[in-house]
C-alpha positions in Angstrom: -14.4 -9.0 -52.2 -16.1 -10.9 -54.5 -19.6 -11.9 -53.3 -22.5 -14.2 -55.2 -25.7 -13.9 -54.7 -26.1 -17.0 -52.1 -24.1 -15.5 -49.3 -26.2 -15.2 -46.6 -27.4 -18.6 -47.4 -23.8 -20.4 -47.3 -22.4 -18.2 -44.4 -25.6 -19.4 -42.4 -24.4 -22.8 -43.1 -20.8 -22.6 -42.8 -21.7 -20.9 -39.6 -24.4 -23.6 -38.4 -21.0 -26.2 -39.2 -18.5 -24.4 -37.1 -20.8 -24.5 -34.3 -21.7 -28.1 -34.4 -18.2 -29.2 -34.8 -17.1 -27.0 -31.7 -20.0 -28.7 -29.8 -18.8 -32.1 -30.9 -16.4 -34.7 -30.4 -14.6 -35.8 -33.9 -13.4 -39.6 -33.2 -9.4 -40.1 -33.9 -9.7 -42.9 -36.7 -7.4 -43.4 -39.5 -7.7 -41.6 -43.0 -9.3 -43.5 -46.3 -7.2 -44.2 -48.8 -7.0 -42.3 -52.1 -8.9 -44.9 -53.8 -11.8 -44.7 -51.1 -12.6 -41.2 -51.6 -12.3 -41.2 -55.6 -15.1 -44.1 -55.1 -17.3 -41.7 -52.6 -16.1 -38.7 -53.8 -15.7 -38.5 -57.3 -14.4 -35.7 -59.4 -15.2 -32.1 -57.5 -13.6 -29.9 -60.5 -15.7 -29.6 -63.3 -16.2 -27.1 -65.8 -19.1 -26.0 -64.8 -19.0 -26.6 -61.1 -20.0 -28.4 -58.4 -22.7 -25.6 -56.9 -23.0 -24.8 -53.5 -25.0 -27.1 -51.7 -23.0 -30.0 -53.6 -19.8 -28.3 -52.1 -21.2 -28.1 -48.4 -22.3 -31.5 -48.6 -18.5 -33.0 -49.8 -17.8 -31.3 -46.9 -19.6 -31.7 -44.3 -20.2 -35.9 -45.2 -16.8 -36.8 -46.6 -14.4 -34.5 -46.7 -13.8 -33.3 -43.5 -14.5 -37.0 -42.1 -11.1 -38.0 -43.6 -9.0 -36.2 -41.7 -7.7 -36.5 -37.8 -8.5 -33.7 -35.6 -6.0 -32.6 -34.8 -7.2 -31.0 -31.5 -8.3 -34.6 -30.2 -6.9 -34.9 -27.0 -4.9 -37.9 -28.0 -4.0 -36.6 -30.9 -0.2 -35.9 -29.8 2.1 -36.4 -33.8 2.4 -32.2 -34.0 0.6 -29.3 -32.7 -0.3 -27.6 -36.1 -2.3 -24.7 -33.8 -3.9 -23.5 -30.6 -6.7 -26.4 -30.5 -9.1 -24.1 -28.0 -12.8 -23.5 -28.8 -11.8 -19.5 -29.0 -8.5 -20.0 -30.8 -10.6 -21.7 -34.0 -13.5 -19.1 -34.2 -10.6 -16.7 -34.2 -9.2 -18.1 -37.0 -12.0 -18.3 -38.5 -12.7 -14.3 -38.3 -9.0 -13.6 -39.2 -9.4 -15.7 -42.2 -12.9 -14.4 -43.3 -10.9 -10.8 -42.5 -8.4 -11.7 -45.6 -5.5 -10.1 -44.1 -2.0 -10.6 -45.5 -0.1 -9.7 -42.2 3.3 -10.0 -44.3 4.2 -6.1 -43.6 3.4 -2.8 -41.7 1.8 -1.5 -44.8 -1.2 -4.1 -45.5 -1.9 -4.7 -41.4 -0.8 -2.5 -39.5 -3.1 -3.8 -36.5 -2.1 -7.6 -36.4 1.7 -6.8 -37.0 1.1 -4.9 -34.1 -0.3 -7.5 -32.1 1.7 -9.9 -33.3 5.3 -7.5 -31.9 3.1 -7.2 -28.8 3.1 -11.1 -28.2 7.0 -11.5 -29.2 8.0 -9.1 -26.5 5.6 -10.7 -24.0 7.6 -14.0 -25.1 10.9 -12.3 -24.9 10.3 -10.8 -21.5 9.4 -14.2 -20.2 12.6 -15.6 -21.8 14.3 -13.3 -20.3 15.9 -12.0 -23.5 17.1 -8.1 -24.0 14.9 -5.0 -25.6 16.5 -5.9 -28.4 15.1 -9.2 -29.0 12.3 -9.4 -31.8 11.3 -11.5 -34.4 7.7 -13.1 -36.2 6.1 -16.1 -36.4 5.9 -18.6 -39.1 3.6 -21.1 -40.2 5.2 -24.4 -39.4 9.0 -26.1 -38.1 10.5 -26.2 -41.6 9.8 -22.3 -42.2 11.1 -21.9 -38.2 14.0 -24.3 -38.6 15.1 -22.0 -41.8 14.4 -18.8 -40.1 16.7 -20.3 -37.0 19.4 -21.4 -39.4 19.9 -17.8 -41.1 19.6 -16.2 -38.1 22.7 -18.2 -37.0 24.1 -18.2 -39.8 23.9 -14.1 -39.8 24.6 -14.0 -35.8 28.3 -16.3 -36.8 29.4 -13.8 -40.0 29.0 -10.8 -37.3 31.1 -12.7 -35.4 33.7 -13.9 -37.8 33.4 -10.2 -38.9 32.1 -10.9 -42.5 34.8 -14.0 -43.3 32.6 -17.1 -44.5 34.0 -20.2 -43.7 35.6 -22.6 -46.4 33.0 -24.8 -48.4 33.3 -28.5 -48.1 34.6 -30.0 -51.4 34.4 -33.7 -52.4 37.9 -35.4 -52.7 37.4 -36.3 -56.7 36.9 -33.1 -57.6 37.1 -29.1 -56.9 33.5 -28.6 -57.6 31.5 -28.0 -54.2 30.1 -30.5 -52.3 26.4 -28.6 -53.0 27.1 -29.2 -56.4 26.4 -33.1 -55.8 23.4 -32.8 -54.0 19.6 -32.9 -55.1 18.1 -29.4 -56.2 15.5 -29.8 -52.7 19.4 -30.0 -50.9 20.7 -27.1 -52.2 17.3 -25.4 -52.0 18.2 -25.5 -48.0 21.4 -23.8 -48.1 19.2 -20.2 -48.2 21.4 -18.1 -50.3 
């Protein structure tokens, strides 16, 4: 880990800030525009850096202002995360752990964990021994992970035999062909 000689100093603060913001009520407003915060920001990379304090400041004054909290109570577009006071302060220490809980080899420990929560969820589902899988960060990475696993659970079924690929009526070529890169992106090899 790579640690400058201000530390104690900034981890004392970040600290002091994750306190005061559990302790507090954020307001649900609307965001400024990107216009607004070049005004009352200004420029934040620089060649030779901002500093600490500078950083803290951005922040703490600005920064973090311009965002919805997304645990507000009324705050109901998506549920990005558990929004409880113990749930944050353990992301916090997860993230100041810099784990990479990818694989078996690098943690160990969370993957663990994180098997031990899948078959509380299973059992509770009601699904066999069998039953596994992992979380992911969001519905698009879920929504993929759902649609190979289908996709995987149908080629069992169909005992390896892919069905045929739609083709436009003009030509042979396949109708992925015709789409955007981002479309064909989704198909997941």
């Amino acid at each position: 880990m790579h640690r400058g000689p201000d530390i104690e100093w900034l981890a004392s603060q970040v600290l002091s800030r994750v306190v005061e913001r559990l302790a507090s009520d954020s307001p649900l407003t609307t965001t400024p525009s990107y216009e607004d915060l070049s005004q009352r920001i200004g420029a934040t990379i620089t060649a030779d850096g901002i500093g600490l304090e500078a950083a803290l400041r951005l922040w703490t004054e600005e920064i973090s202002r311009a965002a919805l909290p997304v645990d507000h109570p009324r705050f109901l577009a998506f549920i990005p995360g558990a929004s409880t006071d113990a749930a944050l302060l353990f992301d916090a220490l997860v993230t100041a752990s810099s784990i990479y809980g990818g694989t078996w080899l690098e943690a160990s420990g969370s993957v663990y964990a994180e098997n031990q929560v899948l078959r509380w969820l299973a059992d509770l589902a009601g699904f066999p021994a069998g039953a596994g899988g992992c979380f992911v960060q969001g519905g698009t990475a879920g929504n993929i992970s759902a649609l190979v696993a289908a996709r995987h659970t149908a080629l069992e079924k169909r005992q390896g035999s892919r069905p045929r690929r739609l083709t436009r009526k003009s030509s042979p070529t396949p109708l992925l062909a015709s789409m955007s890169p981002g479309t064909r992106a989704a198909r997941v090899a």
